[in-house]
C-alpha positions as CSV (number, residue, x, y, z in Angstrom):
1,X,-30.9,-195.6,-17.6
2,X,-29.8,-199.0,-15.9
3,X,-26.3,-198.3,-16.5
4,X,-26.5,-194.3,-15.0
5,X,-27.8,-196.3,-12.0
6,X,-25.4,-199.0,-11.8
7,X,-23.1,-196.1,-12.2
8,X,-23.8,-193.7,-9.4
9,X,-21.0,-193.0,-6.7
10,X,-21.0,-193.9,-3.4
11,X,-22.4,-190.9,-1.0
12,X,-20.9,-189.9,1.9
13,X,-22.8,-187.6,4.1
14,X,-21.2,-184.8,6.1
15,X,-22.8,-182.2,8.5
16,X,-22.2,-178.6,7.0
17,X,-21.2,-177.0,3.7
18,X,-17.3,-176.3,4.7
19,X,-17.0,-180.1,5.5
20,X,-18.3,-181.0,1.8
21,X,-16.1,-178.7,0.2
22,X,-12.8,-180.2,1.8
23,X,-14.3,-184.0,1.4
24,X,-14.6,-183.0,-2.5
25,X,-11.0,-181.3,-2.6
26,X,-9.7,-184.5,-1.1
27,X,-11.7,-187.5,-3.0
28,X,-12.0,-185.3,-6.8
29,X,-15.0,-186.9,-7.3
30,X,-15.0,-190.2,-6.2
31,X,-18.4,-190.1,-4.3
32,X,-21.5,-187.6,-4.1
33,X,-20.9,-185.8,-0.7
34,X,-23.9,-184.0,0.9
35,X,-24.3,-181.4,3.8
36,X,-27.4,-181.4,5.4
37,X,-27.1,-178.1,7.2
38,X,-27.4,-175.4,4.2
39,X,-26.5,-171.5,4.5
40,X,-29.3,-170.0,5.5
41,X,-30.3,-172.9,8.2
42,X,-29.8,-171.9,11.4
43,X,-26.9,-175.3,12.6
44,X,-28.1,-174.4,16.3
45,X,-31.8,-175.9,16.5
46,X,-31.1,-178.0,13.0
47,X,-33.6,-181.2,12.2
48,X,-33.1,-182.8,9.5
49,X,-35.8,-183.6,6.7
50,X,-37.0,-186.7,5.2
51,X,-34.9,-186.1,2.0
52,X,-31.9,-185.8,4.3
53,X,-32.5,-188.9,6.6
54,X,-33.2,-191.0,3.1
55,X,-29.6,-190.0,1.7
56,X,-28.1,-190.5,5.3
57,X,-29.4,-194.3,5.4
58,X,-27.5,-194.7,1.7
59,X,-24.0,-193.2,2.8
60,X,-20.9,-194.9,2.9
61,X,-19.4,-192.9,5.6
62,X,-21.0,-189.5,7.5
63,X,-18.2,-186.7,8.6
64,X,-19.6,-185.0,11.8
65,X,-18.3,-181.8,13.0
66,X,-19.7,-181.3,16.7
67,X,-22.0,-179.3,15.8
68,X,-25.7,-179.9,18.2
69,X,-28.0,-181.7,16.1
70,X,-25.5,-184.6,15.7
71,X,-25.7,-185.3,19.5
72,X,-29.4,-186.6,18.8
73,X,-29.6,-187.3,15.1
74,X,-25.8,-189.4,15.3
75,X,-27.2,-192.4,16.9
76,X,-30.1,-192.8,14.7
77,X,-28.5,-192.3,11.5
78,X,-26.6,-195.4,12.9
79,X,-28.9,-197.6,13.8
80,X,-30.9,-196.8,10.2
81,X,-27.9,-197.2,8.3
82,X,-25.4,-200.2,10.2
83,X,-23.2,-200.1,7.2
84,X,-22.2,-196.6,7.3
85,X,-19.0,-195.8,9.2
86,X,-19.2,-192.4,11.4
87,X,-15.8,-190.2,11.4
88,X,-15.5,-187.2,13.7
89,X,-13.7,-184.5,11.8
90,X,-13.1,-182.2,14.9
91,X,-11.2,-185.0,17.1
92,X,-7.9,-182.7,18.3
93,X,-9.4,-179.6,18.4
94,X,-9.6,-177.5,20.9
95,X,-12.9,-175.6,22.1
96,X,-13.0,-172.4,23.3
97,X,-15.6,-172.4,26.6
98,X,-17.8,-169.4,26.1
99,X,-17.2,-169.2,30.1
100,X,-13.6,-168.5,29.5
101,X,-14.2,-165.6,27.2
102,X,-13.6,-161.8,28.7
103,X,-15.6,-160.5,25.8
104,X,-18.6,-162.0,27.2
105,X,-18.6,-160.4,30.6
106,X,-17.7,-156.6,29.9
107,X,-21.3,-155.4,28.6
108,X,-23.0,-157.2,31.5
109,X,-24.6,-160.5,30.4
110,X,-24.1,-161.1,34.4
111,X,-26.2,-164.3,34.8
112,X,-29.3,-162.9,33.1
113,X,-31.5,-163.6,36.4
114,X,-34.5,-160.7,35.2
115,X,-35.7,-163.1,33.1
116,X,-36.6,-166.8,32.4
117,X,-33.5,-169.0,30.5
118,X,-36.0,-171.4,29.0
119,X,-37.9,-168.8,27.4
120,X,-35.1,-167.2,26.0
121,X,-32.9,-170.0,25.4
122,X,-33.4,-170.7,21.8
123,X,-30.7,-173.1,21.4
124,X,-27.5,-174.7,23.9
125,X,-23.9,-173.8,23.8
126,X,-23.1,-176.0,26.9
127,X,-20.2,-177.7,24.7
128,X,-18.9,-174.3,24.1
129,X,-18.2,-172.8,20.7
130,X,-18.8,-175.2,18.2
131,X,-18.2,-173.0,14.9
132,X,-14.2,-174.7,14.9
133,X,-14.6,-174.7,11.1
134,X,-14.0,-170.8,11.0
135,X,-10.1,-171.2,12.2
136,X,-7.5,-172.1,10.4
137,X,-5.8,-173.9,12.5
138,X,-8.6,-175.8,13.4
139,X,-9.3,-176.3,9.4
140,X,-5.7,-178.1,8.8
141,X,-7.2,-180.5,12.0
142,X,-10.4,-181.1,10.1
143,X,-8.8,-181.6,6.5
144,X,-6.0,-183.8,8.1
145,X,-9.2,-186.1,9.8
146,X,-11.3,-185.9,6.8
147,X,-8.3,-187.2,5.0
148,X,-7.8,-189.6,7.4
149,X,-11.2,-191.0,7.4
150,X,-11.2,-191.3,3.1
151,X,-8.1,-193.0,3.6
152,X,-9.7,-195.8,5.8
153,X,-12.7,-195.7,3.7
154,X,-10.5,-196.5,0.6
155,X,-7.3,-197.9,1.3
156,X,-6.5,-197.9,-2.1
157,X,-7.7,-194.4,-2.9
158,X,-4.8,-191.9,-4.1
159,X,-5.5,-188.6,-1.7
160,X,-2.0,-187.4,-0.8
161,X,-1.8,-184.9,-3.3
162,X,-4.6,-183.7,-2.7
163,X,-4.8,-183.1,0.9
164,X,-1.1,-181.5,0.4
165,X,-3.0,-179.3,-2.1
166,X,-5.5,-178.1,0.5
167,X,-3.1,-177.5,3.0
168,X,-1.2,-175.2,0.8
169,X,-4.4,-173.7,0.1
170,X,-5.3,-172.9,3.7
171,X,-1.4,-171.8,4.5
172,X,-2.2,-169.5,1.7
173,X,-5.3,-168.1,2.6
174,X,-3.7,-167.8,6.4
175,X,-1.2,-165.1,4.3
176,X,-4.0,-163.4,3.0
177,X,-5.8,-163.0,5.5
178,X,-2.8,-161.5,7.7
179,X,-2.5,-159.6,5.0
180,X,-5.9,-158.2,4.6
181,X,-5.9,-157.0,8.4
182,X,-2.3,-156.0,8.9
183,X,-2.7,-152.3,10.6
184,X,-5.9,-153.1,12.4
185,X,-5.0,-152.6,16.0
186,X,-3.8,-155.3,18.5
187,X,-7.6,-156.7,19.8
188,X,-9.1,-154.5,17.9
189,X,-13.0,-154.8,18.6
190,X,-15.9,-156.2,16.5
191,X,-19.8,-156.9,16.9
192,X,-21.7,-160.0,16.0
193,X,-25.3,-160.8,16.9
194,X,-24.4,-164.1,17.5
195,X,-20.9,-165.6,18.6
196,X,-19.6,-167.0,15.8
197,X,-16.3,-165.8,14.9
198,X,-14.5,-166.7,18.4
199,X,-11.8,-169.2,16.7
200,X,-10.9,-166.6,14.0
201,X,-10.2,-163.4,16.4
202,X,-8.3,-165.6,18.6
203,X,-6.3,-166.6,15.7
204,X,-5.8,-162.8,14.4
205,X,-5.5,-161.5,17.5
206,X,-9.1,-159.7,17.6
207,X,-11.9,-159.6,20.1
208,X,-15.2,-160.5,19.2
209,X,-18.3,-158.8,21.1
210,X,-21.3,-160.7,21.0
211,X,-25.1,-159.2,21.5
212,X,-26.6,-162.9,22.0
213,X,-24.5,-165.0,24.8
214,X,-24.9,-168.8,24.9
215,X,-27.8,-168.6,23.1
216,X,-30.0,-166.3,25.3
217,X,-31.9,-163.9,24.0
218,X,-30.8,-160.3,24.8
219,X,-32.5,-158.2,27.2
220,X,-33.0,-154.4,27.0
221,X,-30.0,-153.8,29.3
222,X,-28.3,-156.0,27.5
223,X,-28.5,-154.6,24.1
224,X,-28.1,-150.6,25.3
225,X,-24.6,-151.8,27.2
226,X,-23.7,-153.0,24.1
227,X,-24.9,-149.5,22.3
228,X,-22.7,-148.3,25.0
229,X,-19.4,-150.4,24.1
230,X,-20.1,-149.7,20.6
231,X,-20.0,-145.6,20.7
232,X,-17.1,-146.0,23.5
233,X,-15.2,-147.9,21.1
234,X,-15.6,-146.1,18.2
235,X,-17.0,-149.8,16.7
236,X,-18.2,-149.0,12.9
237,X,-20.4,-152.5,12.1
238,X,-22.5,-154.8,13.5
239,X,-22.5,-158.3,12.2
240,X,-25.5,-160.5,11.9
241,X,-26.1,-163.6,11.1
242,X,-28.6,-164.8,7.8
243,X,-29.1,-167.4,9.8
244,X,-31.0,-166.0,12.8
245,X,-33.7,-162.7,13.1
246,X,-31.4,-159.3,12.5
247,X,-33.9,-157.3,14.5
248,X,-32.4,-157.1,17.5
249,X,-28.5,-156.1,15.1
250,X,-30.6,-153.4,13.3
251,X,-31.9,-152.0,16.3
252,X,-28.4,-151.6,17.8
253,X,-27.3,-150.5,14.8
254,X,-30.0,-147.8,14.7
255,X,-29.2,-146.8,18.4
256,X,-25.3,-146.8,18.1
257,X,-25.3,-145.6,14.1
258,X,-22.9,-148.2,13.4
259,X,-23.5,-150.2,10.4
260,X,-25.3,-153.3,10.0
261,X,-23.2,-156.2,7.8
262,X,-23.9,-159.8,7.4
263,X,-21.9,-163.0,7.9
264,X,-22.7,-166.5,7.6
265,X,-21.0,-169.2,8.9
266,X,-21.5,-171.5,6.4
267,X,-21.1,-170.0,3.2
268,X,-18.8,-171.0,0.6
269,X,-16.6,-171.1,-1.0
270,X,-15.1,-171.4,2.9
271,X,-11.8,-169.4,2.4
272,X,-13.4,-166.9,0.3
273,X,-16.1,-166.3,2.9
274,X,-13.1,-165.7,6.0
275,X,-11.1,-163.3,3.3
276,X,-14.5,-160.9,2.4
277,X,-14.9,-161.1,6.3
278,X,-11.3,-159.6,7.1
279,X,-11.5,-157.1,4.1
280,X,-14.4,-155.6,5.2
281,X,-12.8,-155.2,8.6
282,X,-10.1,-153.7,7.6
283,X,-11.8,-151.3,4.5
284,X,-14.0,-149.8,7.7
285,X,-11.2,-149.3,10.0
286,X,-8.9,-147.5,7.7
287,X,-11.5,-145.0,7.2
């Protein structure tokens, strides 16, 4: 029993599931990584529990990602635990502003004035879109940081390979997934409840419509525009989020008859998640 504890590897603490995966791909082992946010948990209005703050204050390092917890919980996860060294694994990427985005204004979320913000405001996107993990470009910028950060946590640790390894990997799954949508037409339309998959229709050249806009709850008008868009455009599924309520998806989906699909953010295996995402895509608009 002693020698299990005087055995255990260091922790390193990192904010979502995605992050975890490519901290383990990197290191092979060399310390216990743990995501606080889970699939499932909603990363928007995230708090973390008591079990989570405990294995925080005995980390080596913590990864962030951007995401809106961290703006609060960051600084007191440093002063708990002075030891632990903080590495930010989305320094050089880019964020697209929600402000920016033409899919946002063309079903009429037109500054929402019929109704209060705070009571519908459920949680902020004022720093824009934060899901950066679901790019792949972005993902080479967050493996290449996380890789970083290991080295400076370990000088002596051996991570090249690896990191070269998961590179490949993500050049390979950027194949597949060209693959997996080649013949879907240039900006060819999809719905989410929630915007989510911004990074990865820029990337693939589609356009993602979004029911819920900087996290305001829809309004009637809202929801029938997009019913409108949807029937227009020939749209064949809704996406919503596990993370969030579906009933407002599955009443659009009722009122437009397009189908209702599901799509977390933070599932994993990451690359497998993206690839079940495209092929679905594509398998409904071959039909």
């Amino acid at each position: 029993m002693f020698a299990g504890v005087m055995m255990a590897k260091p922790i390193i603490a990192v904010s979502i599931p995605m992050q975890k995966e490519f901290v383990e791909k990197i290191a092979k082992g060399e310390y216990e990584v743990i995501a606080l946010v889970k699939p499932g948990v909603n990363p928007h209005d995230f708090e973390p529990k008591f079990s989570d703050v405990k294995s925080v204050n005995q980390a080596k390092a913590y990864f962030s990602i951007g995401i809106e917890f961290e703006e609060q919980w960051l600084k007191r996860f440093a002063n708990q635990n002075k030891a632990m060294k903080i590495y930010p694994s989305n320094v050089g990427v880019e964020v697209i502003n929600f402000g920016n985005m033409e899919e946002h204004d063309e079903h009429g979320h037109d500054g929402h004035d019929d109704h209060n913000e705070e009571e519908d405001s459920h949680h902020s996107h004022e720093n824009g879109d934060t899901h950066i993990w679901l790019s792949l470009s972005n993902a080479k910028i967050i493996a290449g940081n996380i890789y970083e950060g290991l080295k400076t946590i370990n000088p002596k640790g051996n991570y090249e390979s690896n990191y070269q390894a998961l590179i490949r990997d993500i050049e390979n799954l950027d194949r597949q997934l060209k693959e997996a949508l080649r013949g879907l037409p240039k900006n060819q339309k999809f719905v989410v409840f929630h915007p989510m998959l911004g990074y990865f229709a820029r990337d693939y050249g589609l356009e993602e419509v979004s029911i819920e806009v900087e996290g305001k709850t829809p309004t009637i008008k809202d929801m029938m525009e997009v019913v409108e868009v949807i029937k227009k455009e020939n749209l064949k599924i809704i996406f919503a989020q596990p993370e969030f309520s579906t009933k407002t998806a599955e009443f659009i989906a009722k009122e437009s008859g397009a189908k209702l699909g599901y799509f977390s953010p933070l599932e994993i295996p990451w690359g497998k998640n993206l690839l079940d995402f495209a092929k679905k895509l594509k398998e409904l608009y071959e039909k």
